[in-house]
C-alpha positions, 0 to 999 in steps of 0.5 A: 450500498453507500461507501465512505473510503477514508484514505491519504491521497491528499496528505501524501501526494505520491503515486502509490499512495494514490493508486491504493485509495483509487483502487478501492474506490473504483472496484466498489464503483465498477461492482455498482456502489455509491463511494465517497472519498474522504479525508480526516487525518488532523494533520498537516499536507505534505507539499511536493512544491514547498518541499516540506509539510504545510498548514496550507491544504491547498496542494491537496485539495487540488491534487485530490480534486484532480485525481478524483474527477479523472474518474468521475468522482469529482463531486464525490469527496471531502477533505477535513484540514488539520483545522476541522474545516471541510472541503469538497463536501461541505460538513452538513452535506457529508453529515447527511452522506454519513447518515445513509451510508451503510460502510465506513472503511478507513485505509491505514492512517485515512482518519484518525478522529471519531466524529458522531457522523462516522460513528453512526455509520454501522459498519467500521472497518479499518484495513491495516497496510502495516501489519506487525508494526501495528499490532507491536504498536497496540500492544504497547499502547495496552500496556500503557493505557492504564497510566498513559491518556494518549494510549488509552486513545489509542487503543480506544480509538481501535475498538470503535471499529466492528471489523479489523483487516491486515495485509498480513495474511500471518498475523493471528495465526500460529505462524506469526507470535505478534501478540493481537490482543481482543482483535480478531484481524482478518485478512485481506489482499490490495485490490488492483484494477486489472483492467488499468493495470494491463500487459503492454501490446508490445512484445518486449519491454521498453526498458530491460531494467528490473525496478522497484520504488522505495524508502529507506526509513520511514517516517511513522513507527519510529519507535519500531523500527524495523525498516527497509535499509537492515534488509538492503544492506544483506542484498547490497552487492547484488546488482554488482553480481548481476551486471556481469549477467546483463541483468540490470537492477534499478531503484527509485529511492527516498535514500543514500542514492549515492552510497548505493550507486557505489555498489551498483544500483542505478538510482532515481529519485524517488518523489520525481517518479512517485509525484505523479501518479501515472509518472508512477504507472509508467514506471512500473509498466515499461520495467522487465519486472521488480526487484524488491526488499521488504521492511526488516519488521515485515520479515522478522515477523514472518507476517505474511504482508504482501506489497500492494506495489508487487501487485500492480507490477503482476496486473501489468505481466512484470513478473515479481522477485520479492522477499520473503515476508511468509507469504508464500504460504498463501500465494503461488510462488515459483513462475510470475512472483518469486521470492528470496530469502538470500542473495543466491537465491534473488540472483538465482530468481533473476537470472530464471526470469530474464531465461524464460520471460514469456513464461514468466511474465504470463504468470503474472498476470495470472496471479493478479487476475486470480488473488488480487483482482478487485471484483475478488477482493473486495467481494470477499471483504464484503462477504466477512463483514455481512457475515 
């Protein structure tokens, strides 16, 4: 099977943005398919050296190309600038890839254009890492659209597509009261590449710190809201609580690390350890395991996300202690991946895990082999849109 992925690896350079597209591109190439990686947002690159967002995709470009071609993948990308220009693959020769291609998947926010070539291809599925934001945000596109150009497109541009997956395992179902409209969203997990996400041989971590990267506010949904700092802030007092029991709790943050180190968290910046994707790796596999809030939005919904960075800290025997967003009702949460809905309950989690780490850390890995490993995932999905 021919497979075009479209994802943001060039337009936000960062660690985990890029493990998110690879892994998808390595898992369909491991089960024996032709991928292509591509690109078509219609906006702007993020630079990391200029700091800012550039007209010049030159960061990108190079960043994709480097990235790619570590795994043999190289010839096998292209990336259309916020001008139409195609790099990598020309356009003629994309256009002849989209022809024979048999699979056109977009991860969230991979492209945002329909042009003829992908609109031939026969089956287009969009995979949504933002449930509940995306769905609050067609559903208020539907109800504008009748008035307003820019959310009829919106809605149209989702009903190009023949199938719909979310991260959230809640959304569409009685557990969830997000309104869905006609799409029937179908879900499904982040693939990990199991076999690049692997225990450390050493007996004991390098750092005995329990870690996490986020943001505090994000960029995109702005008029949502719903972010991470409503859920930090009822947690806030929890490394304080957990440093009299030598548990130690660290942050790589896009945020107030000066307010936060206050109440004591020890805080990185974020883009030194997300610039890099195997700066990134490394983080996650030297840690004892993470420690993690969710976006309010995720939470208030109770819409089932699961966050693909948990997963790439299970694959690696770090066990997990993450709020609860609903998806304990599909995952197995007591031994390897905890999860909290109050500060007791995350300090009662981390204190379990630093008891009994052998166990813990076994089960882990477990949980990734058996739910979110690639060859599992992406044969389900396959399997849905065959159907």
């Amino acid at each position: 099977m021919r497979i075009v992925v479209a994802g943001i690896i060039g337009r936000y350079p960062w660690g985990g943005v890029t493990w998110c597209s690879l892994m998808y591109l390595l898992g369909f190439q491991k089960m024996g398919h032709e991928v292509y990686y591509l690109e078509d947002t219609c906006e702007c690159n993020y630079d990391p050296e200029q700091e800012s967002i550039s007209e010049d995709p030159s960061h990108a470009l190079r960043y994709t190309h480097e990235i790619l071609s570590a795994f043999g993948l190289g010839e096998h990308w292209c990336h259309v600038d916020h001008t139409g220009r195609h790099h990598g693959i020309s356009e003629e020769k994309f256009r002849r890839i989209c022809a024979d291609a048999d699979l056109f998947i977009v991860l969230s926010g991979g492209c945002w254009v329909w042009r003829e070539h992908y609109l031939g291809i026969p089956r287009r599925v969009f995979i949504d890492s933002d449930p509940a934001f995306t769905q609050i945000a067609l559903d208020r596109a539907r109800a504008g659209a009748a008035t307003n150009p820019s959310q009829k497109w919106y809605v149209e541009f989702f009903g190009n597509y023949t199938h719909h997956f979310t991260f959230g395992a809640n959304i569409g179902t009685p557990q969830c009261d997000i309104p869905t409209g006609d799409i029937n969203w179908i879900h499904t997990w982040q693939p990990v590449s199991t076999n690049l996400w692997r225990p450390s041989c050493t007996p004991l971590p390098s750092r005995s710190v329990y870690t996490t990267l986020m943001t505090w506010k994000i960029g995109s949904f702005e008029d949502i809201g719903g972010n991470k700092d409503i859920e930090f802030l009822k947690i806030l007092n929890l490394a304080d609580k957990c440093s009299s029991d030598h548990i130690q709790l660290e942050i790589a943050v896009n945020g107030p690390r000066e307010f936060l180190s206050k109440h004591g968290w020890r805080c990185l910046d974020a883009m030194a350890i997300s610039g890099d994707p195997w700066r990134y790796h490394q983080y996650i596999t030297s840690s004892s395991g993470e420690f993690s809030v969710a976006k309010h939005t995720y939470v208030a919904t109770n819409s089932g996300w699961f966050s693909d960075r948990t997963i790439c800290y299970l694959a690696s025997g770090k066990p997990a202690v993450v709020q609860e967003t609903g998806f304990g009702h599909h995952l197995p949460v007591g031994e390897g991946l905890l999860s909290w809905t109050t500060v007791e309950e995350a300090h009662h989690a981390l204190m379990e895990i630093s008891t009994h780490p052998h166990k813990h850390q076994n089960a882990a890995r477990e949980i990734a082999m058996e739910y979110f490993r690639d060859e599992i995932v992406l044969r389900r999905m396959l399997d849905q849109i065959q159907a």
